[in-house]
N, C-alpha and C positions, 0 to 999 in steps of 0.2 A: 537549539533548533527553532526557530521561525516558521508560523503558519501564516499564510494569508487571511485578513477579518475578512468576514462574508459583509457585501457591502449592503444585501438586502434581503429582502427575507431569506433478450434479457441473458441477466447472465445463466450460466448454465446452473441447470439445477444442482443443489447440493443434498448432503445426506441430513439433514436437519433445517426448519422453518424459517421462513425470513419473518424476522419482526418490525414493529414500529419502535420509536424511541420511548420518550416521556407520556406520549399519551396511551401507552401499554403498559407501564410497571409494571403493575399487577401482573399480567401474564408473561412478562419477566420473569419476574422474580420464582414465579411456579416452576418456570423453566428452567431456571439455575438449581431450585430443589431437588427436581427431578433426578433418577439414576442420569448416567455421563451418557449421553448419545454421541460424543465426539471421536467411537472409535478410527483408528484409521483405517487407509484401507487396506485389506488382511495381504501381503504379500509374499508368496511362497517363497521360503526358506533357499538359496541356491545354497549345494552343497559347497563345503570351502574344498579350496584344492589341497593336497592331502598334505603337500609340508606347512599348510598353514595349521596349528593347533587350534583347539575349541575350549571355551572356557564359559562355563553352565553358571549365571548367577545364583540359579535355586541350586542345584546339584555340587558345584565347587567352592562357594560361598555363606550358603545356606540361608537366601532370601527366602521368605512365608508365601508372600503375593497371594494373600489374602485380604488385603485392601486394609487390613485392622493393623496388624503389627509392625512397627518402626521396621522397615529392609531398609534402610539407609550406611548402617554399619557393613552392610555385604555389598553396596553397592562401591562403597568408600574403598573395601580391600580390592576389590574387583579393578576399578580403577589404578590402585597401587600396582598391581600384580603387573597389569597391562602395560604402565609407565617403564616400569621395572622392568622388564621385557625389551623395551622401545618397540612395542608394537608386536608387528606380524601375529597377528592372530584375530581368530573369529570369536566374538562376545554372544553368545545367544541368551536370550531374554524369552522364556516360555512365557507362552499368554494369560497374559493374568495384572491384577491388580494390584502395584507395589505401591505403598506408602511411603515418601522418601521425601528427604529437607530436612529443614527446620530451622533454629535461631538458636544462637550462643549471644547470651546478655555482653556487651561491654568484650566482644571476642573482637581481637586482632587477626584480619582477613590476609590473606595471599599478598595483596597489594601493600601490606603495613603498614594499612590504618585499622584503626580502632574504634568500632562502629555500636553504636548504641544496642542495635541489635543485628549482628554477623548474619545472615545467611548461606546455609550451606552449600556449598560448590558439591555436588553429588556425582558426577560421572565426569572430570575434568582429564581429559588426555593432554597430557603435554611433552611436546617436541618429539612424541614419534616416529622416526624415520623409517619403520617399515611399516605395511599394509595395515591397517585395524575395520573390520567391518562386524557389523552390530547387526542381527536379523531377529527381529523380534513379532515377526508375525499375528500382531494386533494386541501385545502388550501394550499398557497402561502407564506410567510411572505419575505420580497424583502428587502435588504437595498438600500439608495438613490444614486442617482449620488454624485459624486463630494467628498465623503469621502476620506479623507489625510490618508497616509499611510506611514512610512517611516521617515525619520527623516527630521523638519523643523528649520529654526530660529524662531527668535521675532518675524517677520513681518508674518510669516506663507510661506514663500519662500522655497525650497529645500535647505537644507544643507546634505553637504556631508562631514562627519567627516575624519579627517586627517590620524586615525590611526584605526582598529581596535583589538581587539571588543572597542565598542562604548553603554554605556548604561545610559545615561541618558535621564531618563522618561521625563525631563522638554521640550526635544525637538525630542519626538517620537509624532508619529499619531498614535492611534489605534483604530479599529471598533469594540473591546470587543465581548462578549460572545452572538448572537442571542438566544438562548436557553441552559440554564445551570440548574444545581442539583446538591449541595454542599451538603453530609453530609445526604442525603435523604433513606429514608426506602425503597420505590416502586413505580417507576416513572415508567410508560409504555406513549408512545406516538406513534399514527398511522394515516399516510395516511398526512404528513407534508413535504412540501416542505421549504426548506429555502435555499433563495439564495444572495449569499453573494457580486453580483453585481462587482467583481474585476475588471471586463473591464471597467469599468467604474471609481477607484478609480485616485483620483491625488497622481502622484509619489513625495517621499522624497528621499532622499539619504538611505545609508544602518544605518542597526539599529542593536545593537548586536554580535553575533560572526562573522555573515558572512550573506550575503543578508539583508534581513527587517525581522528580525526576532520579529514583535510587535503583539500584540495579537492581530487575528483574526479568531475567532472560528464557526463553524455553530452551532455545539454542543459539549458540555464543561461538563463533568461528574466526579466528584471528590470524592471520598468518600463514595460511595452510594452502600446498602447493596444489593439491587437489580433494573437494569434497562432492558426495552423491549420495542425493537423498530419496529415496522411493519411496510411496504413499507414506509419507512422514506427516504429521497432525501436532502441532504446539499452539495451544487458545488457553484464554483467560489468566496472563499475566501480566502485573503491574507495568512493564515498559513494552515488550515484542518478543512476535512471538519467533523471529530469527531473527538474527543480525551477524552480516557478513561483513570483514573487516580486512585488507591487507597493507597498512601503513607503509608508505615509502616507495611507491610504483609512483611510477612516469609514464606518460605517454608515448609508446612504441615500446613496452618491457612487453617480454614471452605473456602469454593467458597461461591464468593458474584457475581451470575450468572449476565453476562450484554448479552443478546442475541437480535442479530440484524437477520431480517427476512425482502427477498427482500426490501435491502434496497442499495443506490446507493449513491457514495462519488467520485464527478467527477469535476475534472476541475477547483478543488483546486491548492493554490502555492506550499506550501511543502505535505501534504499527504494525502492522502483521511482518513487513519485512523492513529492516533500515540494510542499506547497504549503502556503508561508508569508504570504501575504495577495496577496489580489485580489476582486475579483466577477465573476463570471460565470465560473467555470468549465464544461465540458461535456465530459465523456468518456464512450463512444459505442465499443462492441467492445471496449474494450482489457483488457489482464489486466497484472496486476499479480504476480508471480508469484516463489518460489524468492529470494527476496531472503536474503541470510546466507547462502548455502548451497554458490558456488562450489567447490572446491578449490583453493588453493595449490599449487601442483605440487612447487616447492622446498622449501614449509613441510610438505608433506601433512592442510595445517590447513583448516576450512571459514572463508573469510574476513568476519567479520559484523562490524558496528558498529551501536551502539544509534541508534533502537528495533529497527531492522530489520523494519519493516512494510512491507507491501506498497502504501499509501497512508498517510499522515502529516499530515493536516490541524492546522498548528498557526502558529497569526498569531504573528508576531513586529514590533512596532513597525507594526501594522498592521491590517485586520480580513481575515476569510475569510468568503465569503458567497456565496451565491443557485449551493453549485455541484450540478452533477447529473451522476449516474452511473448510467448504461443500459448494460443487459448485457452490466457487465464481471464478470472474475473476479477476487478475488483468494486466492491460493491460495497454500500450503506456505511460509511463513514465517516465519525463525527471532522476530521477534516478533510482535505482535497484526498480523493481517490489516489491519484497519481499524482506524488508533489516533487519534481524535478529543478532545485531552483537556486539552491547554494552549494559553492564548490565547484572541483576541477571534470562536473562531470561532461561529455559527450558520448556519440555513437551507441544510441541504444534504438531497439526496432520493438515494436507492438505488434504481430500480427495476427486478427482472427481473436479479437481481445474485448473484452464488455467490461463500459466504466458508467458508474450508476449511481449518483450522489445525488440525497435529499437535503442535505442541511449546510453542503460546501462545493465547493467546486470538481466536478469530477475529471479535471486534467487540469495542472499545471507545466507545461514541458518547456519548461524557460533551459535549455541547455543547447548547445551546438550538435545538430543532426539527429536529432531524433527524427524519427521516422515510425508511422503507423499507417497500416494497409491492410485492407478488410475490418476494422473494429466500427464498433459501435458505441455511441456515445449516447449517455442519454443522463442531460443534463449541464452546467453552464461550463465552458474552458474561457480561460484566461490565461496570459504573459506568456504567452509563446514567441519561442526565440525568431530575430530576423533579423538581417545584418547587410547595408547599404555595400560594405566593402567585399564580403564574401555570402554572398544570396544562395549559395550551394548550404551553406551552414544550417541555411533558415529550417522550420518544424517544413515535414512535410508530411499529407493525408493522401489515400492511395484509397478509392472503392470505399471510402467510409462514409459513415452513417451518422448524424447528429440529429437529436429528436429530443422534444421534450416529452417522451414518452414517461405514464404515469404506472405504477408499480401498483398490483391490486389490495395490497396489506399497507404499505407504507406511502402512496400518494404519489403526487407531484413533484417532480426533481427540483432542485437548487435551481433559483434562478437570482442572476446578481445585480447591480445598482443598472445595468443596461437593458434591461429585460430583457436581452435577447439571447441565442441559442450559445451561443460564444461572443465572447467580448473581445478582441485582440486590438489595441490600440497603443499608437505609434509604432505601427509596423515600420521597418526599415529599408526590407527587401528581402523577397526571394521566400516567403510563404508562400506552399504551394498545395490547392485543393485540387487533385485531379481523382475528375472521376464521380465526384461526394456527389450525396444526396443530404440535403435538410428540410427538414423537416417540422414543420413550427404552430401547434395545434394552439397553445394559448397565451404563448409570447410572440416578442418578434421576431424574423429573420436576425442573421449575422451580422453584426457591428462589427467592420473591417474598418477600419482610419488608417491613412497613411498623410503624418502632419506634413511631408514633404512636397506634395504634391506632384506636380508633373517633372520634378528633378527624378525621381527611377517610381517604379512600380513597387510599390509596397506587399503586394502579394500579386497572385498570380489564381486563378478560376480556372481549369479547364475540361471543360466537358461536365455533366452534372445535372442536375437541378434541383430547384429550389422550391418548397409548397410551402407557401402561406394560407393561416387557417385565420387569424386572429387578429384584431382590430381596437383599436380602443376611441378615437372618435374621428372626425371629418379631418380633411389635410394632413393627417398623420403619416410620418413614414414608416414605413412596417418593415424593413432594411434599410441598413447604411452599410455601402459599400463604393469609398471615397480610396482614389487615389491607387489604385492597382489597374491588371490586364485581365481582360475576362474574353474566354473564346468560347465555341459551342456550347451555351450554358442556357436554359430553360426559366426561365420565373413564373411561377403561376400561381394567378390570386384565389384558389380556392376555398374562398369565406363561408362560415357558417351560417352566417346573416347576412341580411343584404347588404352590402357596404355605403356608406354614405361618400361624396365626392372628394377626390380629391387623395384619396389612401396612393404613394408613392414609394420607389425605392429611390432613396435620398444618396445621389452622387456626387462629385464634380471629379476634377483630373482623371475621368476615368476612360482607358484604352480599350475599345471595341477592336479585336482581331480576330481571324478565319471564318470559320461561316458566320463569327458575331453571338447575336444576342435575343432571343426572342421573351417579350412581357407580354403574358396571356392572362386572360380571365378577367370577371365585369369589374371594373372600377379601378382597376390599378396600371399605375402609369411608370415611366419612367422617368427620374431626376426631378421632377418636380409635381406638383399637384395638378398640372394641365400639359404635362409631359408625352412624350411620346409611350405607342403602344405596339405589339405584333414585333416584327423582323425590323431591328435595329442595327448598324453597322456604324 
């Protein structure tokens, strides 16, 4: 997987504190000592319909879920039982605190490799073709201290490979899938915490293309014709904290719906969610959040692997399609917020959605059709798609919001080698802002370029406006916005200071249509530094 370099230097409240990065360790690292605040949220038990049986981990199994004793062996038969079955039945998990994982030295995994140190697959459904639903009403399932992560020798010591990528299994650590569904008809699971304890892992060297790229999953969904997750919680493991998968879909195959409902994916290493192909995704409340950002407790290092976004849409051997995201957040992570940008992905929508990045870009939407309307941005976008031959293709913004608004714990947002609020350059056609408002307290305005000039409109303005707050010295342009159509759109130079002459929004091929274009406020001008001002057409 591929992050974008940073080329230069709200959301809705959650149930636990936003932090800073590096310059908070400390109060890190307290935090990760701390008892688990990452309950989920608590969701009432639906009763199962009566020919579906029930099956008690504590009462059938005989799990402790007293947080101290290995349940791992009850969770393994419980698993079996279910397999065994093909399904149809209710898993209930009473609330409490299970202890479950671990490593087998030199164990040969599921896949049939043979890994330095195995990780246990602990609730693995596979190929169930009747109902399975899991109600665990703010149960816990925890992995243990001290899991190896990364790559070791013989002795179990860190090794750190000469060259990468680097991939063999015989000297990876992995902590395997906590909850997975291969190949499964209808898995719903609610009100489950699963925490993946990475403050806690002992470090190896790097594993893979780049960082520890070894499996470490919260939840692990491959294949499955339908999943539903309610207030479901997976934070702090080594890769993410879900990842949804359906290999072998095409463009125009049936939706095999996977719909997540306040559910929260936090303080994973690489992504709260990767989803590498399917249709019909639906996530509904959830945030995506603090991905990269843990601490190591042993290393005192923040533990990230690339991209380290908070959502990761990218088709592998697959396509992604028709998914939607409703007033979720995604926020504070070590890479882009939203990284849409390799693969057969299109047609996903944003709506009512907060994206909030200090140290990377908080939207990447380089795909066909994406669409966002009512969100709020706060912080730099970049490589948004647009396309000269199909301009219907291109990103489109609806009522949204971009601002470099500042966070009162963690600062100033991402901003990239353009200082400005968004970077989009060589647009092609058929970006379209309608409606937006931006907003720009201590950068510039939007860097729109279209290298083609007056052959099509490279994007499209409609309706809106624009506040500029910030300046940095005389003749300067404080937007660029070359080579698109811009209709009922506002500009106003609203400076902190007095402006010195000459501050301009830097055009050329640019299309004034319907009521046109008004640049208001002292000292700023239009297309050049002795430019036009007021009502433009």
């Amino acid at each position: 997987m591929k992050t974008p370099t940073p080329q230069g230097g709200k959301p809705r409240k959650t149930g636990w504190p936003l932090l800073p990065s590096l310059a908070l360790t400390a109060l890190l690292v307290a935090l990760v000592l701390a008892p688990s605040r990452f309950h989920a949220q608590v969701v009432a038990q639906q009763p199962a319909p009566a020919a579906l049986p029930t099956l008690d981990v504590v009462r059938d199994f005989g799990a402790k879920g007293d947080g101290r004793s290995d349940d791992t062996g009850a969770f393994l038969r419980l698993a079996r039982e279910v397999n065994r079955r093909d399904g149809g039945v209710q898993i209930v998990i009473p609330p409490a605190t299970y202890r479950v994982g671990g490593q087998v030295p030199n164990g040969r995994n599921a896949d049939g490799l043979v890994y330095r140190f195995d990780g246990l697959d602990v609730l693995a459904l596979k190929g169930c073709r009747r109902p399975v639903q899991i109600t665990a009403a703010g149960a816990v399932l925890r992995l243990p201290d001290g899991l190896r992560f990364g790559s070791f020798d013989g002795a179990g010591r860190r090794f750190d490979p000469p060259a990468l990528p680097f991939y063999d299994s015989a000297q990876s650590g992995i902590t395997g899938y906590l909850v997975s569904a291969v190949g499964c008809a209808d898995v719903s699971i609610s009100g489950l915490e699963l925490d993946g304890n990475n403050t806690r892992y002992i470090l190896g060297g790097a594993w893979g293309d780049k960082d520890r790229q070894c499996r470490s999953y919260g939840l692990f969904f491959s294949g499955c014709d339908r999943v539903q997750l309610d207030g479901v919680s997976a934070h702090h493991f080594g890769l993410d904290g879900i990842y949804i998968k359906t290999p072998g879909l095409h463009a125009g195959d049936p939706q095999r719906p996977h719909i997540l409902r306040d559910c929260r994916f936090e303080w994973n290493a690489r992504q709260g969610l990767s989803w590498s192909g399917g249709i019909g995704l639906q996530a509904q409340r959830c945030s995506f959040a603090h991905t990269g950002y843990a601490v190591n407790v042993a290393s005192g290092a923040e533990l990230s692997n690339s991209p380290g976004a908070g959502v990761d849409i990218e088709a592998e051997r697959s396509v992604c399609r028709d998914g939607q995201f409703v007033d979720c957040d995604f926020f504070h992570t070590k890479g882009p917020s939203l990284y849409v940008e390799t693969g057969d992905n299109a047609d996903a929508s944003f709506s009512n959605c907060r994206f909030w990045n200090f140290q990377n870009y908080a939207l990447v939407p380089n795909a066909p059709r994406l669409r966002f309307t009512d969100c709020r941005i706060y912080g730099a976008a970049t490589s948004a798609f647009s396309s000269r031959a199909r301009p219907s293709d291109a990103t489109r913004f609806e009522r949204c919001t971009f601002e470099d608004k500042a966070h009162p714990t963690l600062g100033a947002p991402f901003v990239d080698a353009y200082g400005s609020l968004l970077g989009f350059d060589n647009l092609q056609g058929g970006l379209l802002f309608q409606d937006c408002t931006f907003i720009a307290h201590n950068v510039k305005g939007p860097f729109l370029r279209n290298p083609l000039g007056g052959q099509t409109n490279g994007f499209q303005i409609n309706g809106g406006t624009m506040r500029l707050e910030h300046w940095n010295g005389p003749g300067e342009s404080v937007a660029t916005l070359q080579g698109g159509r811009i209709s009922n759109f506002r500009i106003n130079g609203a400076f902190t200071k007095t402006p010195p002459a000459g501050l301009h929004v830097w055009t050329n091929n640019q299309t004034i249509a319907g009521s046109g274009l008004e640049v208001q406020g002292s000292g700023l001008r239009w297309r050049a530094p002795d430019g036009e001002q007021g009502q433009i057409r």
